[in-house]
PLY file of the C-alpha trace (Angstrom):
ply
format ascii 1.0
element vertex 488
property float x
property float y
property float z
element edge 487
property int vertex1
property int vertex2
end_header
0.00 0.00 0.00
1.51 3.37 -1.14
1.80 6.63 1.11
-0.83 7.83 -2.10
-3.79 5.39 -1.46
-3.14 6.25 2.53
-3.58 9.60 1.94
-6.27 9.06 -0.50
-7.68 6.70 2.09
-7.59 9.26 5.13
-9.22 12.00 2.76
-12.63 9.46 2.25
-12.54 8.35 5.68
-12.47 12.31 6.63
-15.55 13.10 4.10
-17.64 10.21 5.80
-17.00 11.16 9.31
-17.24 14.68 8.28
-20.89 14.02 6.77
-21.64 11.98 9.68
-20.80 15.02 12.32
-22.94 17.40 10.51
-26.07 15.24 9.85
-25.94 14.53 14.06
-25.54 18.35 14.27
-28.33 19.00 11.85
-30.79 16.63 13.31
-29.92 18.08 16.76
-29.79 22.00 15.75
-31.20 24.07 18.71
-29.29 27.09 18.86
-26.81 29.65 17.62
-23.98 27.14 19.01
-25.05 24.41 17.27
-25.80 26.49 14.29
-22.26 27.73 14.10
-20.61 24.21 14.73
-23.38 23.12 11.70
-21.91 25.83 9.34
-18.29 24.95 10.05
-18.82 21.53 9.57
-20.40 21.71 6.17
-17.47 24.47 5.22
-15.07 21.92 6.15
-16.93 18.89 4.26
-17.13 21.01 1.34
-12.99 21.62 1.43
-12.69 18.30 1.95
-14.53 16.75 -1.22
-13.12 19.51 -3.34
-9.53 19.24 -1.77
-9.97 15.24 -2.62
-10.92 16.21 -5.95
-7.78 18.34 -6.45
-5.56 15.49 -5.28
-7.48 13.58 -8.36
-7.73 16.00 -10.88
-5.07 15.64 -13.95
-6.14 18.78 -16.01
-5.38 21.81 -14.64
-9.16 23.15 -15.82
-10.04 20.41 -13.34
-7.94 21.12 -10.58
-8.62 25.20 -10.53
-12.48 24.14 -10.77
-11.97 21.70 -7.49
-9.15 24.48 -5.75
-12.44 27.21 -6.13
-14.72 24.50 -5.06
-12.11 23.60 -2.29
-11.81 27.44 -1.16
-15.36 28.11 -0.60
-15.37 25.66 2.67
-11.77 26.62 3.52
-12.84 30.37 3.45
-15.40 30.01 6.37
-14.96 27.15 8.02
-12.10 29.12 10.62
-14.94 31.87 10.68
-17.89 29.41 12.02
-15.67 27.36 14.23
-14.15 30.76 15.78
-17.77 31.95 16.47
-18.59 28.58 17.84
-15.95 28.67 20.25
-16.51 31.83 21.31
-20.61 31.09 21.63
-19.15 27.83 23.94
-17.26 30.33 26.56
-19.77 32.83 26.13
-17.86 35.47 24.25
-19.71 38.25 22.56
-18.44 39.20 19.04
-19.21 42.49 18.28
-21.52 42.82 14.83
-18.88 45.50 13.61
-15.89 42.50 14.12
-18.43 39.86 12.26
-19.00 42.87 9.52
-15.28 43.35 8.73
-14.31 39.64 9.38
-17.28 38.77 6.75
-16.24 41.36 3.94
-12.76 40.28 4.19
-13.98 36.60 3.62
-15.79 37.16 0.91
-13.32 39.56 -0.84
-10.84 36.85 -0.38
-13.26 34.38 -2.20
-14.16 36.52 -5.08
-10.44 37.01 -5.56
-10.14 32.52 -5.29
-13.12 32.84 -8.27
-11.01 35.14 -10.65
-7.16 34.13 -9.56
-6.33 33.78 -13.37
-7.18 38.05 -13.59
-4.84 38.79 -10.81
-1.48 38.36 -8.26
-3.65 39.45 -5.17
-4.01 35.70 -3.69
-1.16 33.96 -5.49
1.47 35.14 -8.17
2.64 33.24 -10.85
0.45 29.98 -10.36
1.72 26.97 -11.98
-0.05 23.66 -13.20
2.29 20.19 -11.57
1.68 17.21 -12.25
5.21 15.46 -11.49
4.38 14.82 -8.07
2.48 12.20 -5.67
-0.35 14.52 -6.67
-1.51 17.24 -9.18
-0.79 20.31 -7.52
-0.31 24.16 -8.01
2.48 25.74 -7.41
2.50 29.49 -6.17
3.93 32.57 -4.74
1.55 34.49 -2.20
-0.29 37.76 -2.74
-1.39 40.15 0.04
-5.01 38.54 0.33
-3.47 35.27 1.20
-0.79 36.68 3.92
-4.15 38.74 5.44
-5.94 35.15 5.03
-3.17 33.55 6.97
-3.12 36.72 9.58
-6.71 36.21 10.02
-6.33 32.19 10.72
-3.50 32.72 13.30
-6.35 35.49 14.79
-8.45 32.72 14.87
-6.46 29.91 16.17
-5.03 32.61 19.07
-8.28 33.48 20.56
-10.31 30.33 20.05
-7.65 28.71 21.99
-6.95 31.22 24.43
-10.78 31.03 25.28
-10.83 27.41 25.46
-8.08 27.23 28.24
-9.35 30.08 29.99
-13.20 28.98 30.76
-11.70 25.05 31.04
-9.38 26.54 33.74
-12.41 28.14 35.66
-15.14 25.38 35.13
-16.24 24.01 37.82
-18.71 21.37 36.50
-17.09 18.29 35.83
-18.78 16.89 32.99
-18.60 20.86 31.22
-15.03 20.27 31.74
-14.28 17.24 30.37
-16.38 18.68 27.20
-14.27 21.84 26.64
-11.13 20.04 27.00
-11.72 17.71 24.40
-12.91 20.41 22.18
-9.47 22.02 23.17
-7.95 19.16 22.03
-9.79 18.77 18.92
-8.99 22.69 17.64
-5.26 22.26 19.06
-4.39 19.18 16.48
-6.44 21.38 13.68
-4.27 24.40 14.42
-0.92 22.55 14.98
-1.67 20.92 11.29
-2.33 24.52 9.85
1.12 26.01 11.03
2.47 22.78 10.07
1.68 23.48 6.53
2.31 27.32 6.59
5.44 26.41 7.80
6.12 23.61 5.55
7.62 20.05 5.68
10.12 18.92 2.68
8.67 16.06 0.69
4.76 15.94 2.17
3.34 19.66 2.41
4.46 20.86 -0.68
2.49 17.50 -2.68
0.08 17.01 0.12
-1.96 19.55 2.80
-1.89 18.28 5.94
-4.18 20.35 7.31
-6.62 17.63 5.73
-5.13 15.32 8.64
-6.04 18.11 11.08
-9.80 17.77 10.30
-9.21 14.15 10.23
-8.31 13.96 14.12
-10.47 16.93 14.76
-13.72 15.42 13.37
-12.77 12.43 15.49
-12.39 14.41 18.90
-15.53 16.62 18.24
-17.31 13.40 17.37
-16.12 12.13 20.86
-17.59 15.64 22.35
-20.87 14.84 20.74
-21.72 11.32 21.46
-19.76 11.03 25.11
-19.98 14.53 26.59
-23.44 15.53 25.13
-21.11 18.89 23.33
-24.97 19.76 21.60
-26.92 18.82 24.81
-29.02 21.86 26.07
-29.32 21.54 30.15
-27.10 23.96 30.89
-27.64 26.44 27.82
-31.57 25.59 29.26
-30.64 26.21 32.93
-28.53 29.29 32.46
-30.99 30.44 29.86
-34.30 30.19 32.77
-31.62 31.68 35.57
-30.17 34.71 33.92
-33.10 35.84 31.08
-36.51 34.76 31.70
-36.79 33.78 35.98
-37.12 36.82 38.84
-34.55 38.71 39.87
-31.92 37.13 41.79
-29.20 38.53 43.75
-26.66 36.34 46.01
-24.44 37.55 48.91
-21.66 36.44 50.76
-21.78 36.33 54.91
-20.82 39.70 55.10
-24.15 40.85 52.71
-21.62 41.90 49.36
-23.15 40.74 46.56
-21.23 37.75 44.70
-23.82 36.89 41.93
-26.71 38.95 40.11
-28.75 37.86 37.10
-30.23 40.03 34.35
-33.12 40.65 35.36
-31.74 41.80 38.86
-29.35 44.60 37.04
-32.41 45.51 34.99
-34.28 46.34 38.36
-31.61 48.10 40.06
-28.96 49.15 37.82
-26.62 49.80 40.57
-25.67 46.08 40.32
-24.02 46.69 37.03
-21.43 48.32 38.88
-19.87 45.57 39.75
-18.63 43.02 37.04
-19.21 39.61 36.29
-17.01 36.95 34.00
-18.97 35.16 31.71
-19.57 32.19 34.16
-21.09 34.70 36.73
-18.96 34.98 39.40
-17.07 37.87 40.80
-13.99 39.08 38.61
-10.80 39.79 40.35
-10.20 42.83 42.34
-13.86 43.83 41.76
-15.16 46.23 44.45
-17.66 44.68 46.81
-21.08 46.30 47.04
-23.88 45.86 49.69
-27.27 44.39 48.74
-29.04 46.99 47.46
-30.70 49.47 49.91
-34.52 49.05 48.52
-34.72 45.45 48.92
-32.89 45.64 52.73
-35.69 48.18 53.79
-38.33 46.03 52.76
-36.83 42.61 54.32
-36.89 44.79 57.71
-40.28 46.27 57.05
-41.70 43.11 55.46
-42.91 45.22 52.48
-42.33 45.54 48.95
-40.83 47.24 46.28
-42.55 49.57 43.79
-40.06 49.76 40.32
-41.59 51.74 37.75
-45.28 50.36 37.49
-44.74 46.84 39.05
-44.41 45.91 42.42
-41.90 42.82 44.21
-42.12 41.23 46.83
-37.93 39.99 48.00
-37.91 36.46 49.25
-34.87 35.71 51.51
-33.42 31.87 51.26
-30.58 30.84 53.26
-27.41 29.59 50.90
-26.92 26.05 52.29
-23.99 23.55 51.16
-23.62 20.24 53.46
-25.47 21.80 56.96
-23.08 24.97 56.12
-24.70 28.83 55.42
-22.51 30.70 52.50
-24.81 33.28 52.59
-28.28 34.90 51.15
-30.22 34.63 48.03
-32.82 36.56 47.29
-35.54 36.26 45.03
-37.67 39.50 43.70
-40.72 37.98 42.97
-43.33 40.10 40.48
-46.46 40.37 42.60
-47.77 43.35 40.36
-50.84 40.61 39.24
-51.86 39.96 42.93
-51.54 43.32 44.55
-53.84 44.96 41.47
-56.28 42.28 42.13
-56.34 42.67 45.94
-56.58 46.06 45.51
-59.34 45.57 42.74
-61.06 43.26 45.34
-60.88 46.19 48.10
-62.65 48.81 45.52
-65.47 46.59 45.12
-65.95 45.85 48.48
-65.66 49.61 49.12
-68.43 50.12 46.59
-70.71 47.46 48.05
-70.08 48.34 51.42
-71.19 52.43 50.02
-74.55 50.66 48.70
-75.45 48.75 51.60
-74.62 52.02 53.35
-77.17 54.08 51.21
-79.47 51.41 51.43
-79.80 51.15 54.96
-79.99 54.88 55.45
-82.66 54.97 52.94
-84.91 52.06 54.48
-84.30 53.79 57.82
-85.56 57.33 56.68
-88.51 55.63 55.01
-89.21 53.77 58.10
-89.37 56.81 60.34
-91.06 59.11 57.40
-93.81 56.51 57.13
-94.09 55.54 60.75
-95.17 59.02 61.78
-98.02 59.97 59.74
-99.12 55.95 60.70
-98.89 57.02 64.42
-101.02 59.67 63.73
-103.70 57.78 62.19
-103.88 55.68 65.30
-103.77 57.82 67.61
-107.28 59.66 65.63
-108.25 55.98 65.33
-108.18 55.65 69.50
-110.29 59.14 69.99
-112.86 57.54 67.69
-112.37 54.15 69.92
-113.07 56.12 73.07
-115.72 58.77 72.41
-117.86 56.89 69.99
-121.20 54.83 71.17
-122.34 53.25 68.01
-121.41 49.80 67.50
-120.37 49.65 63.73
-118.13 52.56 63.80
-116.25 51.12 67.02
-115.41 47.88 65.08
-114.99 49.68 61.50
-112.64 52.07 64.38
-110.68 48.74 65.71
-110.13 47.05 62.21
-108.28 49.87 61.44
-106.19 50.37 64.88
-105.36 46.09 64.18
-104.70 46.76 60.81
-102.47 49.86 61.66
-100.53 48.10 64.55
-99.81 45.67 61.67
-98.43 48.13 59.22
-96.74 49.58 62.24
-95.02 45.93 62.66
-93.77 45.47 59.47
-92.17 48.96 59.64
-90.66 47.97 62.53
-89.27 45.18 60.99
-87.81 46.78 57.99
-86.33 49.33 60.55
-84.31 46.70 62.75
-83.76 44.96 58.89
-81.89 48.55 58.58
-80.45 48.33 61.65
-78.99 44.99 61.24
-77.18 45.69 58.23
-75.61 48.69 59.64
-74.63 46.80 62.59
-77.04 49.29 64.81
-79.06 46.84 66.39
-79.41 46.43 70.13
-80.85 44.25 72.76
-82.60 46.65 75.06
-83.78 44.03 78.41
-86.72 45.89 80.37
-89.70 44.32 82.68
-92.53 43.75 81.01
-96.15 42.65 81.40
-96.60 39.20 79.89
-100.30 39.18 79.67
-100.50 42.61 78.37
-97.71 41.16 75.70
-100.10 38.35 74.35
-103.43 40.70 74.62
-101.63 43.00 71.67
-100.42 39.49 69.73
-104.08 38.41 69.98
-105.67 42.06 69.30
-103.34 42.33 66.16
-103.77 38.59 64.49
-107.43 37.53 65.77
-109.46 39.33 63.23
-106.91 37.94 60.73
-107.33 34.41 61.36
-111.24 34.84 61.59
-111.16 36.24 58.17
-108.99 33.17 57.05
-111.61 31.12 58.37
-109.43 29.79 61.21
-110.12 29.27 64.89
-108.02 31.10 66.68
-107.57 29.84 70.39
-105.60 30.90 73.43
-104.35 28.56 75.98
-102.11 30.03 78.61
-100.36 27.86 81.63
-101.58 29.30 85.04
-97.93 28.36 86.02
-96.74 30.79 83.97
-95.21 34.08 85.15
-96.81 37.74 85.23
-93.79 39.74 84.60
-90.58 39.42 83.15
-87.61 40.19 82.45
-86.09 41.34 78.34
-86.58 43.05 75.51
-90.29 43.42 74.80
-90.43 45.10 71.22
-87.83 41.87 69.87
-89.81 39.65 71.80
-93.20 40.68 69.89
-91.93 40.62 66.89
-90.67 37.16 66.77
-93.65 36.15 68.47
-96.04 38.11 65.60
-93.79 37.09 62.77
-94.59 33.21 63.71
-98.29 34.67 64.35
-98.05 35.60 60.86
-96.70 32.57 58.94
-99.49 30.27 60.53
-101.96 32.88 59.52
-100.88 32.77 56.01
0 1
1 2
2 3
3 4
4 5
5 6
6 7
7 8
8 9
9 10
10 11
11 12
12 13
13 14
14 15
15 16
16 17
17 18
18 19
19 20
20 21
21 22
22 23
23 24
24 25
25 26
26 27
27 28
28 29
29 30
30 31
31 32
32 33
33 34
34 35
35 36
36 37
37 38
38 39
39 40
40 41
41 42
42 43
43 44
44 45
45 46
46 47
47 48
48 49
49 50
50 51
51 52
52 53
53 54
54 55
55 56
56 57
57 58
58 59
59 60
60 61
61 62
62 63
63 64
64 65
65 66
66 67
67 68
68 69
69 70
70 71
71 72
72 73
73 74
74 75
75 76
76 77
77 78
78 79
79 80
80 81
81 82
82 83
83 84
84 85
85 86
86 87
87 88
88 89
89 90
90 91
91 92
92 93
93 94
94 95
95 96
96 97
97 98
98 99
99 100
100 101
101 102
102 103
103 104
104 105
105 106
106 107
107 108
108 109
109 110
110 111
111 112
112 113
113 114
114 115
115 116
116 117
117 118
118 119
119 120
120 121
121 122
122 123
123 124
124 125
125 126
126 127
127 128
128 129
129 130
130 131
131 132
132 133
133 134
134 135
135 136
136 137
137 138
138 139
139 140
140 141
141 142
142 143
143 144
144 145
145 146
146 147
147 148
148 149
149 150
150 151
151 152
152 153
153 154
154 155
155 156
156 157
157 158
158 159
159 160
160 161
161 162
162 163
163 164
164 165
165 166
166 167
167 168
168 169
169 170
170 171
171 172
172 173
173 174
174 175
175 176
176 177
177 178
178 179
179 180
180 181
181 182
182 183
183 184
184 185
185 186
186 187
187 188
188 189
189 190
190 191
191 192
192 193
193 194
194 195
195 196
196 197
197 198
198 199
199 200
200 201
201 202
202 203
203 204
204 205
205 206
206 207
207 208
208 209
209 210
210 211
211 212
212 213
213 214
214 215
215 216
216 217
217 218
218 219
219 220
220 221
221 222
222 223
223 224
224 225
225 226
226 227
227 228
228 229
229 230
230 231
231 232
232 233
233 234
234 235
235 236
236 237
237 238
238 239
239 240
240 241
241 242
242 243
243 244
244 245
245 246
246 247
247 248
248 249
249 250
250 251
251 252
252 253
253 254
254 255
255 256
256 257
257 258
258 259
259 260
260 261
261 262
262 263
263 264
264 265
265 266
266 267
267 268
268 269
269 270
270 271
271 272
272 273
273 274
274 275
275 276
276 277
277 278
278 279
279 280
280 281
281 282
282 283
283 284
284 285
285 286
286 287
287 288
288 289
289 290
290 291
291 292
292 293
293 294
294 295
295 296
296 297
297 298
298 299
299 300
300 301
301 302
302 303
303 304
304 305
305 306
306 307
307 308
308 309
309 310
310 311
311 312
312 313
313 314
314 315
315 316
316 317
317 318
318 319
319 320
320 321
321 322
322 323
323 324
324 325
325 326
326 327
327 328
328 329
329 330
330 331
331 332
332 333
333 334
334 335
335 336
336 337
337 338
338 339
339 340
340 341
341 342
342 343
343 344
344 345
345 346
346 347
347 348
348 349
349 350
350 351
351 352
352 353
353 354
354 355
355 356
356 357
357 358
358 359
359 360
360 361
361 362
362 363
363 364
364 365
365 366
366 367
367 368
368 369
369 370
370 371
371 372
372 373
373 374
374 375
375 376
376 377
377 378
378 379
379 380
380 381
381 382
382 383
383 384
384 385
385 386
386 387
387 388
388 389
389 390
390 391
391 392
392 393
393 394
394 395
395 396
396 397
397 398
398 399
399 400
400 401
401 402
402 403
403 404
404 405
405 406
406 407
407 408
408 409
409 410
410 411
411 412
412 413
413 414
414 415
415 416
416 417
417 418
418 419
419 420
420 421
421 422
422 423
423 424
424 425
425 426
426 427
427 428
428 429
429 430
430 431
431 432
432 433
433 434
434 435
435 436
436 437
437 438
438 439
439 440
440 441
441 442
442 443
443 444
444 445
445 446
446 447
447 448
448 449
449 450
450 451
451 452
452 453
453 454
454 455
455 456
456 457
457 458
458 459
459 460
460 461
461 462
462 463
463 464
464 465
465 466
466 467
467 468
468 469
469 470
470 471
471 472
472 473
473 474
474 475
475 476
476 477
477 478
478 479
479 480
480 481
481 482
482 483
483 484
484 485
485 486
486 487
């Protein structure tokens, strides 16, 4: 087996596990991270197949169509990958950097599509064939030295990230997925200067930066299926924490705050003050600040806190690791939706208890307005009781004194209904004639029953008291109000 059909060998096995990484990353895609990993997988699967096609071709039409085939994954695939390492650590790229690092790209491209017009990407290309493979030899323009700059950019930061947010994880399976990811853009990079810097007898028939994406497909593969590299938990989890959950603010023993979420620094921008890495703790030397002032008043006062037009209410949860206290969190809970409908609930109950009020005051003035000319009529109605002789005007005269007492009865009633309402009524306990209590029961429902064609009977124990003791008037009219309901 020659070094040719090993090489040849690698580049296939590269295409399939290439094609294999981004149809798991497709049929996973969640995100922007995943997204970016997708794109720089299918830019290096596209320089892949054209680079294999290159190593094929034996025309040099061929093998420029296959180099500008080649180019158009080579282009952007340090682009996506740089963007998905930075999306991993939670670096934000500027849209100005993506802009200018997007332009240059694509200039760099268009000058790929027309390199037979022009020395800005190579000078002086040349056609081989004499070698292991068909290949092009080449001096190098400016675009191709700022295309290099640009990769070393790349490979610089990316990698710098990498070690820096594997250094300060703390999560042990988070770890294990960043170094491997580490490991897998190392070998790509190492590869790249490789070639830049060239080997005698392999780079200039043969790029090995093909064998870079051969062991970094494998690593990231590793990432994928071992260390769940496109799972979401912890996007999920960090996602609900710091964007869409209440404010949250944690302090230390001594009340400095050591950890605030977005929606905290939205509510009281003080908090910005102090500055946070991207895994949101502290930074070095960072100047500690007390919790802030608003939500220590109302902890002491057990009230809330009025921001703008909603209203919080701070819950206060003691920081507990293993039976040990590391200090406070506290949660600002949005309570706008129950304090407008308590307070909705209180304005109704205002306005019914302003009806009732009217009400009552209404039923007692009617009470007292009617009651009076009433009183009147009876006492005519007991002149005409005591000066008249004839017979039929003395019991036309008593009808109307029973009837009257009745009406005066029922207004009673409605009064201490009045009365009731308005929490007015009282219990007034006085001595009182029991037989002349039952004479004015009989007087006022005797004719009644008689009328209903009832027999109306009275049957009193001789055991019985003659005077007592309570209130006479409530006495009556429970007794008259029974009175009443057998009557009817």
């Amino acid at each position: 087996m020659t070094l040719r059909s090993i090489l040849l060998g690698i580049q296939y096995i590269c295409i399939a596990g290439m094609f294999l990484e981004t149809w798991i990353i497709f049929r996973r895609l969640k995100n922007d991270l995943h997204a970016y990993l997708l794109m720089s997988c299918i830019s290096a699967l596209i320089n892949n197949i054209g680079y294999l096609l290159e190593l094929t071709s034996t025309t040099e039409e061929g093998f420029l169509a296959a180099l500008k085939f080649s180019y158009f994954g080579r282009i952007w695939y340090a682009f996506f990958l740089w963007l998905f390492v930075a999306e991993l650590v939670r670096i934000r790229v500027p849209n100005s950097a993506r802009i200018v690092l997007l332009l240059t790209h694509a200039t760099t491209y268009l000058a790929i599509l027309t390199i037979k017009f022009h020395n800005f990407y190579y000078t002086h290309p040349q056609f081989k064939t004499d070698g292991m493979f068909a290949r092009m030899e080449h001096g190098n323009g400016i675009l191709h030295h700022i295309h290099i700059a640009i990769m070393l950019f790349y490979i610089v930061c990316g990698i710098f990230w990498l070690m820096r947010a594997y250094h300060r994880e703390t999560n042990r399976v988070v770890s294990k997925r960043l170094f491997i990811v580490t490991i897998a853009v190392y070998l790509e990079s190492v590869f790249f200067l490789i070639q830049i810097i060239g080997i005698p007898g392999l780079t200039g028939d043969y790029d090995v930066t093909i064998l870079g994406f051969f062991l970094g497909t494998i690593f990231m593969l590793v990432a994928i299926l071992s260390y769940d590299l496109l799972g979401t938990g912890e996007i999920a989890r960090d996602f609900v924490v710091d964007k869409i959950s209440e404010g949250i603010i944690a302090v230390d023993k001594l009340g400095r705050v050591q950890y605030y979420n977005q929606p905290a620094a939205e509510l009281f921008p003080e908090l910005k003050e102090i500055p946070l890495r991207s895994n949101g703790k502290l930074k070095e030397n960072s100047s500690h600040k007390p919790l802030p002032e608003a939500i220590s008043k109302a902890m002491k006062q057990a009230t809330s806190i009025s921001v703008g037009d909603r209203i919080y209410l701070p819950e206060e949860n003691e920081l507990l690791f293993e039976g040990e206290s590391f200090g406070k969190l506290y949660v600002l809970v949005d309570e706008t939706d129950h304090y407008s409908y308590m307070e909705e609930l209180k304005r109704q109950r205002r306005i019914a208890e302003e009806a009732s009020e009217a009400k009552s005051r209404f039923l007692a003035n009617m009470s007292h307005e009617i009651r009076t000319p009433i009183n009147a009529v009876l006492g005519m109605d007991e002149m005409i009781l005591r000066e008249s002789k004839e017979k039929a005007i003395r019991g036309y005269a008593a009808d109307i004194m029973s009837a009257g007492r009745t009406l005066v009865s029922i207004i009673n009633d409605i009064l201490d209904l009045s009365k009731v309402e308005a929490g007015r009524l009282e219990i007034v306990p006085v001595r009182y004639d029991l037989a002349s209590l039952v004479n004015d029961l009989v007087n006022l429902t005797r004719d009644r029953a008689v009328k209903k064609g009832l027999s109306f009977h009275l049957d009193v124990d001789p055991k019985t008291p003659h005077m007592l003791f309570g209130d006479e008037i409530r006495i009556k009219q429970c007794a008259m109000n029974l009175l009443s309901n057998a009557i009817q």
